[in-house]
C-alpha positions in Angstrom: 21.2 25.4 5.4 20.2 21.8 6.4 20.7 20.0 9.7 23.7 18.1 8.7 25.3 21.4 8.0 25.5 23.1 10.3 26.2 20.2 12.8 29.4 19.1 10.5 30.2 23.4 11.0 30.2 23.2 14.8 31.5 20.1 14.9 28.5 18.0 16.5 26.5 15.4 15.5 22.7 15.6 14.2 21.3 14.4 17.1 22.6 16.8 19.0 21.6 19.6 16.6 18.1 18.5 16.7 17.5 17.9 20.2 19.1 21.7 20.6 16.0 22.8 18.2 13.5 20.6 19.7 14.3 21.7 23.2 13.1 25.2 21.8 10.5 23.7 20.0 11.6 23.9 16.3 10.0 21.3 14.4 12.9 19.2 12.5 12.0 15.5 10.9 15.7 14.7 10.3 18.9 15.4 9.3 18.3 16.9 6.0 15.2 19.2 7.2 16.1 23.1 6.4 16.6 24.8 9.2 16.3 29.1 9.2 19.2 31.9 9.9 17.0 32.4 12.9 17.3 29.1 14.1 21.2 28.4 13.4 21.8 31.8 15.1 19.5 29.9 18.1 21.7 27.2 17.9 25.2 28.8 17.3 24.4 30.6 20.5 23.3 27.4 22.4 26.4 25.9 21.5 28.5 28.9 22.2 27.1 29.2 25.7 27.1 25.6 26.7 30.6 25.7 25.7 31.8 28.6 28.1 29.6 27.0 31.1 31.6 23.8 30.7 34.7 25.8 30.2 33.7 27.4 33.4 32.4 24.4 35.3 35.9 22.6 34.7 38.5 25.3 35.9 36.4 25.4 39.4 36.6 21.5 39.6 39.5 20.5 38.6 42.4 23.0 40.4 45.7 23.5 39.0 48.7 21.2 39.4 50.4 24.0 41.5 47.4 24.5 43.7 47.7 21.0 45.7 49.1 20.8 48.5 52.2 17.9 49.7 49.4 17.1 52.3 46.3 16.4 50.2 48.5 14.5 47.4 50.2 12.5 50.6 46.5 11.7 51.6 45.1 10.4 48.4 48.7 8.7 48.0 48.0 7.0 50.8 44.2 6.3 51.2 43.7 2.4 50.9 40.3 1.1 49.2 37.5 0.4 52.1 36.2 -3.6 51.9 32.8 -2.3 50.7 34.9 -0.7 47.3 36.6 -4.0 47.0 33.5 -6.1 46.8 32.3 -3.5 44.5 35.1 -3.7 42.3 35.0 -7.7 42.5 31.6 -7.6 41.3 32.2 -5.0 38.3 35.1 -7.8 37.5 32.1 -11.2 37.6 29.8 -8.9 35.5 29.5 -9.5 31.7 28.0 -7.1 29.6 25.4 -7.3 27.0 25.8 -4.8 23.9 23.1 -5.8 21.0 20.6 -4.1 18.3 16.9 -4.3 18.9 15.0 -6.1 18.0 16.8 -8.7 18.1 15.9 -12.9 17.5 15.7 -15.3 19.9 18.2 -17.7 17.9 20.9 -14.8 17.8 20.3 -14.0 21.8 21.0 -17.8 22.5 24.3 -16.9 20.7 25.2 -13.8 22.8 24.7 -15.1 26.1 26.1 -18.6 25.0 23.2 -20.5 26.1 21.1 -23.5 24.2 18.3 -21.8 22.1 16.0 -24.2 23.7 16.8 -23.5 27.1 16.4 -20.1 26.0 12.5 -20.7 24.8 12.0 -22.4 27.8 13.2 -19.7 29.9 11.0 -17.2 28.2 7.5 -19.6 28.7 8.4 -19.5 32.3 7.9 -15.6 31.6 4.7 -16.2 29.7 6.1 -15.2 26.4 5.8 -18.2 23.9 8.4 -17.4 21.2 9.9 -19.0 18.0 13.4 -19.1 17.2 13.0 -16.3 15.1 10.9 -14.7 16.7 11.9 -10.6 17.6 12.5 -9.9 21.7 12.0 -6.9 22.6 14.5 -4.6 24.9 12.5 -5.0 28.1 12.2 -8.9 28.1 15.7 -9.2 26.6 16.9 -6.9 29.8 15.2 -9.6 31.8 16.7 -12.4 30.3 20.3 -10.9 30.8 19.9 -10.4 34.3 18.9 -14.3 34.7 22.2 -15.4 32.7 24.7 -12.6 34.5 24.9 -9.8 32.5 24.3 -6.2 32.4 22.9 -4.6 28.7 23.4 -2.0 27.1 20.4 -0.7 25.3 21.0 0.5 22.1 18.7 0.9 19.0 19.5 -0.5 15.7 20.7 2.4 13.5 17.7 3.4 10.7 18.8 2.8 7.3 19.2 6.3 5.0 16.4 6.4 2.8 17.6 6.6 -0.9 15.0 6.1 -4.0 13.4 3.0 -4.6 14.9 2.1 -8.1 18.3 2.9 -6.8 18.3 1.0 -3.8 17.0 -1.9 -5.6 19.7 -1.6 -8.3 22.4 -1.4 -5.4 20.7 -4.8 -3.5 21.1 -6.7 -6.9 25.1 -5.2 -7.4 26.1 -6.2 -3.3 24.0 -9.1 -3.2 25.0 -11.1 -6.5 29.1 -9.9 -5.7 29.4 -9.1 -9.3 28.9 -5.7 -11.0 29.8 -5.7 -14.7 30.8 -2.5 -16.3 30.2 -2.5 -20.3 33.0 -1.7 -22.5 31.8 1.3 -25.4 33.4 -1.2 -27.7 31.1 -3.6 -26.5 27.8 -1.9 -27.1 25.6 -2.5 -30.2 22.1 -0.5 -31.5 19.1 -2.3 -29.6 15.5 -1.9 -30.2 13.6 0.6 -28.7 11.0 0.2 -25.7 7.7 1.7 -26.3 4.9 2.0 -24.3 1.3 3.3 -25.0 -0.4 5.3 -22.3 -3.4 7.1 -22.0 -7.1 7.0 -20.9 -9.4 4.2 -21.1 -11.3 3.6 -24.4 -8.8 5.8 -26.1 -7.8 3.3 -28.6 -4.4 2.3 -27.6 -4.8 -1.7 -27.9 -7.2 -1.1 -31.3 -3.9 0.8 -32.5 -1.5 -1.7 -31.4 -3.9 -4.1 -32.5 -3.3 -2.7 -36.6 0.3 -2.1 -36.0 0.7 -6.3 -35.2 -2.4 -7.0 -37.7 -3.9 -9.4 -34.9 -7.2 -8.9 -32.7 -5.5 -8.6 -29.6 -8.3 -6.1 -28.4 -10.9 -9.1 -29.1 -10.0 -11.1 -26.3 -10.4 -8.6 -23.6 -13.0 -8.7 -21.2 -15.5 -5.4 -21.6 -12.6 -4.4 -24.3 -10.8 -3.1 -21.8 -7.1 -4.0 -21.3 -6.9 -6.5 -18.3 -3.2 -7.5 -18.2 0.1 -5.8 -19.7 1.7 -7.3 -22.4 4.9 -7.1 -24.3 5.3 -7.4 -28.5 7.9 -7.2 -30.6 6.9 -5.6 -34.3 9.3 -5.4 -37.3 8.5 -3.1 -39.2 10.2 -0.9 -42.3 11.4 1.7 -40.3 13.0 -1.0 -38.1 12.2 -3.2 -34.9 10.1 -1.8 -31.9 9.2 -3.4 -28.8 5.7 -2.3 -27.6 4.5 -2.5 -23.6 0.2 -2.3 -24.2 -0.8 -1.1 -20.4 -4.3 -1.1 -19.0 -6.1 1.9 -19.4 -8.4 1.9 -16.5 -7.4 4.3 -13.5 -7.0 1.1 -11.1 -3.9 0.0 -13.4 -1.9 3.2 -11.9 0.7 0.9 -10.8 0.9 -1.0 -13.9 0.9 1.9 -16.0 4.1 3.5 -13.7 5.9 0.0 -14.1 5.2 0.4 -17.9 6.7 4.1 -18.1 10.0 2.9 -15.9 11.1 0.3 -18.1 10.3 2.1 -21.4 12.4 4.4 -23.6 9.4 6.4 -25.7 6.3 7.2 -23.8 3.4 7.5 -26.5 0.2 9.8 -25.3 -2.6 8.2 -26.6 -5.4 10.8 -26.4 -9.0 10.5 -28.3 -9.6 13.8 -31.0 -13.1 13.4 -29.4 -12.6 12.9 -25.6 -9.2 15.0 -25.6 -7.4 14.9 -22.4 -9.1 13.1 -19.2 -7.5 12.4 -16.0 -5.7 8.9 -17.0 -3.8 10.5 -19.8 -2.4 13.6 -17.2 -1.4 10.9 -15.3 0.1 8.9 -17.6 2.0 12.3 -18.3 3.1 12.3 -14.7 4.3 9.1 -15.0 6.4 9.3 -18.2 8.0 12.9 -16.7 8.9 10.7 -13.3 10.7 8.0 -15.0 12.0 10.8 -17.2 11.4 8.9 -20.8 11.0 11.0 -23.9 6.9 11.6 -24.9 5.4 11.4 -28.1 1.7 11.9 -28.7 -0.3 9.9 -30.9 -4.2 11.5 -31.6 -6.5 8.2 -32.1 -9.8 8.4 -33.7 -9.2 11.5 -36.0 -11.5 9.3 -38.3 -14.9 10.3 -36.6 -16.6 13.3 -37.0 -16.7 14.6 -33.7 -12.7 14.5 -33.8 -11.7 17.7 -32.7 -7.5 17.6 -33.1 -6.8 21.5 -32.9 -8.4 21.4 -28.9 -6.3 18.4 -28.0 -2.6 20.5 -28.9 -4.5 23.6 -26.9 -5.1 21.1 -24.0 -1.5 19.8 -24.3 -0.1 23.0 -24.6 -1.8 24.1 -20.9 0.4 21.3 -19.5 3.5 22.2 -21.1 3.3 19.7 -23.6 3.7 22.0 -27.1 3.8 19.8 -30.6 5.8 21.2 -33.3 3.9 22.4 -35.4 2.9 24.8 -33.0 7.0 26.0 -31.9 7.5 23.1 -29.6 9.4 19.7 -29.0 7.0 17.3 -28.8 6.3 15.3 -32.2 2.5 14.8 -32.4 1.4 12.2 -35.0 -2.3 12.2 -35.8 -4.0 8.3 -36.6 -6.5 5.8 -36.3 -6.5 2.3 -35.4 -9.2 1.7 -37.7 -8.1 3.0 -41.2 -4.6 2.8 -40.2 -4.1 6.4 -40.7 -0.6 7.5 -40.2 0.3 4.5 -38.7 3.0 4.3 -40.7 4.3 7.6 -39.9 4.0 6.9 -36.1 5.9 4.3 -36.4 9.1 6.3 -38.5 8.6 9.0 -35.6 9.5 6.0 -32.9 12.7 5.1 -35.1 13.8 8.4 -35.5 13.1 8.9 -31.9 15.3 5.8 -31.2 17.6 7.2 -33.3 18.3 10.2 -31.8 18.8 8.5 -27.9 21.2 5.9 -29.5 20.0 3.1 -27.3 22.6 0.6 -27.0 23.5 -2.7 -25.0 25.9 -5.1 -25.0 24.3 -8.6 -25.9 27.8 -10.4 -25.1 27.1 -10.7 -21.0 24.8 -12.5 -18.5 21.3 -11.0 -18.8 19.7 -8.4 -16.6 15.8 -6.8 -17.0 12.7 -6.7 -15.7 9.8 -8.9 -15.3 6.7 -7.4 -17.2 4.4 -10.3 -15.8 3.8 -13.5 -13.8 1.5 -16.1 -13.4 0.9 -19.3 -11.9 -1.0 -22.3 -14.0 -1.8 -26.0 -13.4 0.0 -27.3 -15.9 3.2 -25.6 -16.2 3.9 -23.7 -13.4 4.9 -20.2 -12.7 4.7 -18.4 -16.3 7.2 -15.1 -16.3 7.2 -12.5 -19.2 10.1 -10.4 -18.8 12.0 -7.9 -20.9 15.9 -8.2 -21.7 18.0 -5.3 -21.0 21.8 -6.0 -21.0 22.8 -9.0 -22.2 21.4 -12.4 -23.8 19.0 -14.4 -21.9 19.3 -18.1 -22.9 17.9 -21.2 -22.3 19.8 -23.2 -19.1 20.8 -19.9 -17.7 20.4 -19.2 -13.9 18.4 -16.7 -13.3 17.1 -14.7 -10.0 14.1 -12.1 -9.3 12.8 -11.5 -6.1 12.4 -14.1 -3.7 12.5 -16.5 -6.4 15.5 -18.3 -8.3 15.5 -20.9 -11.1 16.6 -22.7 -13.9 15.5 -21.5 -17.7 14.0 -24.2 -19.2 12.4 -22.6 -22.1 12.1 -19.6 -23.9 8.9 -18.7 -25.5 8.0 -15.7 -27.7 4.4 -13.2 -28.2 3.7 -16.0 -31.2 4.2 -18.9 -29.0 7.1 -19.5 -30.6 10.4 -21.6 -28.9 13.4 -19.7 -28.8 17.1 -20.4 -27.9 18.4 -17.2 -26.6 16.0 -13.6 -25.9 18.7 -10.6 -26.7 18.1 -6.6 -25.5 15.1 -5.2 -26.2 13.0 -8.4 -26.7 10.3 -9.4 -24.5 10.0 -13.5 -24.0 8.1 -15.7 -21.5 10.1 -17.9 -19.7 9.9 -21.6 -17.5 11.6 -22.9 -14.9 11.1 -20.0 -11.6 10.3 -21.7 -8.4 7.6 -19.3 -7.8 6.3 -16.2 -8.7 8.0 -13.0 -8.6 6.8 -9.7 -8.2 6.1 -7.8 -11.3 8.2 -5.3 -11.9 11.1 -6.6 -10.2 14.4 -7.2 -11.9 15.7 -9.6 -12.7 19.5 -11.2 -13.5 21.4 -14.2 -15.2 24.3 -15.4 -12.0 26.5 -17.7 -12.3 26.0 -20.8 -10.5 22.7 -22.4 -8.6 24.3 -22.0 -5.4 24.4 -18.2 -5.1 20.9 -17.8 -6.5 19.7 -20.0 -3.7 21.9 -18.0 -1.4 20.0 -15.0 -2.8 16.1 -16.5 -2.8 16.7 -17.5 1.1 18.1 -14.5 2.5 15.6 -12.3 0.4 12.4 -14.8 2.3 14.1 -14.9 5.4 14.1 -11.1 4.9 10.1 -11.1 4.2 9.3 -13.4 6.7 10.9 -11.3 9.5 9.1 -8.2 8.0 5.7 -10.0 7.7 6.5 -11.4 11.4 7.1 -8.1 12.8 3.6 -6.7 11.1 1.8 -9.5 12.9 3.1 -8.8 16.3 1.6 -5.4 16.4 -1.8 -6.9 16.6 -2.3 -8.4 20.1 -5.8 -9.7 21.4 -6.1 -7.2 23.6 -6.5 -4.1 21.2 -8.6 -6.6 19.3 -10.9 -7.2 22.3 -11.2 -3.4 23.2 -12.0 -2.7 19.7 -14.9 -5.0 19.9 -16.0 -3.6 22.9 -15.9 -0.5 21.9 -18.3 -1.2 18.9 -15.4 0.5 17.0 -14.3 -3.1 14.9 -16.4 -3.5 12.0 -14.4 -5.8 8.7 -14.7 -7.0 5.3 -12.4 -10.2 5.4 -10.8 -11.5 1.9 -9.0 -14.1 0.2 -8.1 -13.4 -2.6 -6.8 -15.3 -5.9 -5.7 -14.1 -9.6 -4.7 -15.0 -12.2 -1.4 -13.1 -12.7 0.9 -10.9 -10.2 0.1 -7.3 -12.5 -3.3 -7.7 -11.8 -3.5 -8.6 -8.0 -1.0 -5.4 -7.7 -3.6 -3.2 -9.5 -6.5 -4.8 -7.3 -4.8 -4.5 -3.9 -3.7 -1.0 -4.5 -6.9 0.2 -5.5 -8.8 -1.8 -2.3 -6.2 -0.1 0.0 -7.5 2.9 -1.2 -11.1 2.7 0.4 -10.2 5.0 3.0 -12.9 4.6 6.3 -12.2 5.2 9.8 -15.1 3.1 10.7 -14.8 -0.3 8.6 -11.7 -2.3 8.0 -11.2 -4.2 4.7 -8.8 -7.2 5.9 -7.2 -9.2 2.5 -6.0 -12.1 4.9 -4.6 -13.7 1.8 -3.9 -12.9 -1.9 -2.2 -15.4 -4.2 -2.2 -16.6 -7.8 -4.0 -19.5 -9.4 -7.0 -21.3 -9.2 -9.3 -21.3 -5.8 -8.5 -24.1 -4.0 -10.1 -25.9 -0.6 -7.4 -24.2 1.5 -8.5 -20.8 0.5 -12.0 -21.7 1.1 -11.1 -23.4 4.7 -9.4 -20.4 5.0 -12.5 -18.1 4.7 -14.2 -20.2 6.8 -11.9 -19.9 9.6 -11.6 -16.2 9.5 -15.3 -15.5 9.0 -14.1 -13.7 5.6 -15.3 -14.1 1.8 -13.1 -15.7 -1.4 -12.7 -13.0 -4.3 -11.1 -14.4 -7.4 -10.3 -12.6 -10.5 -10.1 -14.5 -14.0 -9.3 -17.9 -12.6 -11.6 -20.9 -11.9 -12.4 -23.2 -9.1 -11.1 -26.6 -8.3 -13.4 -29.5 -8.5 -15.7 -29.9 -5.5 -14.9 -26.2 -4.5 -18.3 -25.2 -4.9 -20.0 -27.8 -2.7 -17.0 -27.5 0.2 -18.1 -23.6 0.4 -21.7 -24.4 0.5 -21.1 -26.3 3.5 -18.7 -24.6 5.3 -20.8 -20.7 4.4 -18.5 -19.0 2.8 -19.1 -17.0 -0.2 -17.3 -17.3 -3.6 -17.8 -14.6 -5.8 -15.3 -14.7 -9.6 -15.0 -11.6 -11.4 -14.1 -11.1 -15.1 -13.8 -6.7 -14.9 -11.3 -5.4 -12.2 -13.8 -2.1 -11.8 -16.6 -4.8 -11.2 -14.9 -6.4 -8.2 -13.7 -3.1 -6.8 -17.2 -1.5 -7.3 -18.9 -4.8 -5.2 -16.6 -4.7 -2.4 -16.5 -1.1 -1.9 -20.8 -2.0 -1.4 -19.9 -4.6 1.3 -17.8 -2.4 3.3 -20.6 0.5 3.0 -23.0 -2.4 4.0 -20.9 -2.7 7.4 -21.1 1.3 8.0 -23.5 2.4 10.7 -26.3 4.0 8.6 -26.9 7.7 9.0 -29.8 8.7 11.0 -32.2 10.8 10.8 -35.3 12.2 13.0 -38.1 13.3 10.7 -41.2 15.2 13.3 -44.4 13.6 11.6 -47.1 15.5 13.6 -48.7 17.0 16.7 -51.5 16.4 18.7 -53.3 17.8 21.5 -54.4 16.8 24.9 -57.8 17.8 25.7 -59.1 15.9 27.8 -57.9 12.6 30.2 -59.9 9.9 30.7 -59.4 7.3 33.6 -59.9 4.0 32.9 -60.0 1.0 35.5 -56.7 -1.6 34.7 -55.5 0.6 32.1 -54.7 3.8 33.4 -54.7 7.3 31.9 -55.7 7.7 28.3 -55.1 11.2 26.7 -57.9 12.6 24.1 -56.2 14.1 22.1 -56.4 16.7 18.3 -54.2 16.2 16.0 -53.3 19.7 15.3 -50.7 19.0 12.2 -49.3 15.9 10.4 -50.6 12.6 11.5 -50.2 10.4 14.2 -49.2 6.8 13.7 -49.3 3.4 15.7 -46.0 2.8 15.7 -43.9 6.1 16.1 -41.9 7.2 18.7 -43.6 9.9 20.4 -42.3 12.7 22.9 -44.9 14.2 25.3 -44.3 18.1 26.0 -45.5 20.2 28.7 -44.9 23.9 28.2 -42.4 23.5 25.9 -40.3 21.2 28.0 -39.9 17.0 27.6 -41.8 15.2 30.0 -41.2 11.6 28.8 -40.1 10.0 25.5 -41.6 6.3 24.4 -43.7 4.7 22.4 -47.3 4.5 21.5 -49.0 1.5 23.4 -52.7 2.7 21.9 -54.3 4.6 19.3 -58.1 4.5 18.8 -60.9 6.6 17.4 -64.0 6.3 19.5 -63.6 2.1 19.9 -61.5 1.3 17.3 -57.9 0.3 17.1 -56.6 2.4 13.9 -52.6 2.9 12.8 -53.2 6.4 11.8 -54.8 9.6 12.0 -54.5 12.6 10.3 -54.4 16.5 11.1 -58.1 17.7 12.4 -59.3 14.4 14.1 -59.8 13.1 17.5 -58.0 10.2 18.7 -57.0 8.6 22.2 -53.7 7.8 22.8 -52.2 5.5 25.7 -48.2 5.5 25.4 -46.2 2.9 27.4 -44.9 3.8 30.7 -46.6 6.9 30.9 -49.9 8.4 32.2 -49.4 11.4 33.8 -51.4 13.3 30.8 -52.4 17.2 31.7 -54.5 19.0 29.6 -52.7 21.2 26.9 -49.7 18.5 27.0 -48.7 18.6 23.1 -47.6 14.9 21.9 -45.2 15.2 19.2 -44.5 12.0 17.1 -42.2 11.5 14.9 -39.9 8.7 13.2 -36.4 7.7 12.6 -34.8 7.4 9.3 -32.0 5.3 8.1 -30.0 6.5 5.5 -27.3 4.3 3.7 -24.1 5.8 4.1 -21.5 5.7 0.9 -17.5 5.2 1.4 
């Protein structure tokens, strides 16, 4: 049974069902944690007894009607309030009271004490907190600020919002926010093209395959042949049209490969007859079982002669993945993007497939989809590839994603193509966004300018809070004990790419250098070119600019010379990671080790006038050298630790001597040498330590 349960059972609310467990320390997160028939006996009982006491407390209180007497109800009849409980009741009368959510804005605290928002700012710099208008108060100050104006709060917490599932949250933002929630008739529906995306490890042929089914080099132009952005392409062939997502196959594309599965109808498993299955392709498996899309499996590369296809249906078959021909579900196609093998058979699997699900959408109705990709140019603008859904995209239409609203002014296809209107299923680039949206967002056609605006501000005033809140956290003084403590060692970045799919991959996989000991700050990330602000940003912050597959502005060079700051462009996404995962091991505190490189001896101590003590010394093992560190040990105990001063043989200054020679020895701040002291030296190594 779960928390809200058994409180809806005894009539109580959560809260009070997990403080009851708590108090008996039962470890609950919420109110849908499962709780055991020992526990809701705990807390039945609980319940029951607090119940009885109450029960109890009240009859001995409160005495029947019948029970007073004329005198004690002619006493309270009469009894007349004291002056002291009139002033006290004059005062509850004068006394406003303050009910609000925390944390709340300055601006909407000016508006619940009815006072001027400046007078308000003023009144907290008096206080020493300097504040903007939107700034978040907290309860403490805010309690302070009521007293000043008259009134008396009452604290109370915002309530937490219920967490549902990303997708469907996001889908029920669009639906309230936009007012308008169109329901398709059946009537209405028509066949639509399916949605296919190619997953799969890295090098296991999936843009060389894609590259035969368009009959184009697509797999030319990437740098180390590797996939570096995902694209959308629409193919007619004979067995009908398909729309094909190409997602990057190296492991730091996790999130583009996940966006590619959610939006997709047919996920095909791309997996090498020679490699078989490595870790990208199980979790391009996990992703295509997540967003719960129907798998095929395509085996590339049957056309070499290390091709091994029979071990690839075993290794399937251990993840529950059987192909029919050996009694399962999964339709296995085996090919090559070289010779075009069984291509054309893949590609009458997908239709069939498509077939089968019925996809359907209704092409009469304001667009909705999702945005596959974005980018920033110089020339023109913000770039967006998106997918069509529902509906028919056309040029003029309104359209909102994001934080970001705008006015289609063309429509571009794979071909570079102009087109009037995009239907389902196609994939098209787009103008006219008045920035760059997030990819993998949704996006939607609405009806006027004036509630996509609405929209775009709320969603940034929205962000700007959030990213405001973040900030606050960090205060100078944590920062300052951090130094102090030696404990504050970072890696500061800007960083700039080329399009919004990319800087997700690159930011998720530098968040995932995990270190307690370094900090790798990205103080900004954006798209387009690098700029002077991103370099007089660096500057400022003491950090380095990162950019990946975009250039620099004119002059950009020479401004970072001056003002010291490193620019470093990278062309392979594993290239960048790979360099600033170095830098942040470069920060780490190297590992150290003492290494014992020999002993040696006193046998005799010589005095010497202005020098002191000098020990003769054997070097009994090892060898003794000028500038180690050198303990002196007297019956098996440390006398003093230090540092050679001297080390001669007869006359002569030497910096070494080995096992079975003589040697004196002098050692700074030390001469209280005995005979039979042993004089161990040794050195300390540094070791680079790895992240």
């Amino acid at each position: 049974m779960r928390v809200y349960e058994l409180a809806k059972e005894l009539d109580l609310n959560s809260k009070d069902v997990i403080k009851i467990l708590k108090d008996n320390k039962i470890a609950v997160k919420g109110h849908m944690s499962s709780v055991s028939d020992k526990d809701i006996k705990l807390v039945r009982d609980t319940v029951s007894k607090n119940s009885n006491a109450a029960e109890a407390a009240k009859k001995k209180k409160q005495p029947l009607p019948d029970e007073i007497s004329p005198k004690t109800k002619k006493e309270k009849t009469e009894a007349k309030p004291s002056e002291a409980d009139k002033k006290e009741e004059r005062s509850e009368e004068t006394t406003k009271t303050l009910d609000v959510d925390f944390p709340i804005s300055v601006k909407n605290l000016a508006q619940e004490i009815e006072a001027k928002p400046n007078e308000l700012i003023a009144k907290l710099m008096t206080m020493g907190v300097f504040a903007s208008l939107n700034q978040k108060l907290d309860a403490d100050t805010v309690e302070i600020i009521a007293h000043e104006y008259g009134y008396e709060l009452v604290k109370r917490e915002a309530k937490k919002p219920e967490i549902v599932p990303e997708i469907v949250e996001e889908k029920n933002a669009f639906e309230n926010e936009l007012l308008e929630n169109i329901e398709d008739k059946p009537e209405d529906l028509k066949p639509r093209a399916p949605v296919v995306v190619f997953l799969g490890h890295v090098d296991h042929g999936k843009t060389t395959l894609l590259d035969y089914i368009r009959k184009t080099k697509v797999v030319t132009k990437e740098h180390g042949g590797i996939t570096q952005h995902i694209g959308a392409y629409r193919v007619n062939s004979s067995h009908g049209s398909i729309t094909f997502l190409d997602t990057p196959g190296h492991e730091a594309f996790t999130a583009m490969r996940a966006r590619g599965a959610n939006i997709t109808d047919v996920a095909v498993l791309i997996i090498a007859a020679d490699d078989g299955i490595m870790p990208q392709t199980i979790e391009a498996i996990n992703h295509s079982k997540s967003a719960k899309v129907t798998v095929m499996v395509a085996i590339t590369k049957v056309d070499k002669p290390t091709a091994n296809v029979e071990r690839v249906k075993r290794q399937l078959s251990e993840l529950n993945l059987v192909t029919e021909d050996w009694g399962g579900d999964i339709i296995c196609c085996e090919v090559s993007g070289i010779t075009g093998k069984g291509v054309d058979h893949l590609l009458e699997m997908i239709s069939l497939q498509a077939e089968i699900l019925e996809l359907k959408a209704n092409p009469a109705r304001p667009a909705e989809g999702n945005v596959i990709e974005a980018k920033l140019t110089r020339d023109r603008g913000p770039i967006v590839v998106v997918l069509v859904r529902k509906g028919t995209l056309k040029r003029g239409d309104i359209i909102v994603s994001g934080m970001y609203y705008g006015k289609v002014t063309a429509l571009i296809d794979e071909n570079g193509n102009s087109l009037i209107s995009a239907g389902p299923s196609v994939p098209v680039e787009i103008l006219g966004f008045g920035g760059v949206p997030e990819a993998g967002s949704d996006f939607r056609v609405v009806s006027n300018e004036k509630v996509s605006k609405s929209i775009s501000e709320r969603r940034q005033q929205k962000y700007k809070d959030e990213l405001s809140d973040k900030r606050q956290k960090v205060t100078l003084e944590n920062l300052y004990d951090r130094i102090k403590e030696g404990k504050y060692r970072e890696l500061r970045i800007v960083l700039k790419c080329d399009v919004q799919g990319s800087m997700e991959a690159i930011l998720k996989s530098l968040h995932a250098i995990d270190s307690q000991e370094v900090n790798l700050n990205i103080i900004h990330s954006g798209l387009g070119d690098i700029n002077d602000s991103d370099i007089m940003l660096a500057a400022a912050s003491g950090g380095i600019v990162v950019g990946f597959h975009v250039r620099t502005s004119s002059g950009i060079g020479d401004l970072a010379k001056r003002q010291g700051v490193e620019v470093r462009n990278y062309k392979i996404i594993y290239d960048l990671i790979n360099e600033i995962k170095l830098g942040l091991e470069g920060l780490l505190e190297p590992e150290q080790n003492e290494v014992i490189t020999g002993h040696a001896e006193v046998r005799e101590v010589f005095k010497i006038s202005k020098v002191g003590n000098i020990a003769g010394c054997y070097v009994l093992d090892g060898y003794i050298n000028r500038n180690s560190s050198v303990r002196v040990l007297r019956d098996g105990e440390t006398m003093f630790a230090g540092r050679i001063d001297s080390l001669k043989r007869f006359k002569d200054e030497v910096k070494e001597v080995k096992k079975d020679f003589e040697c004196g020895i002098s050692i700074e701040g030390f001469r209280d040498f005995s005979k039979g002291d042993i004089i161990e030296s040794y050195i300390i190594e540094k070791k680079v330590r790895k992240l």
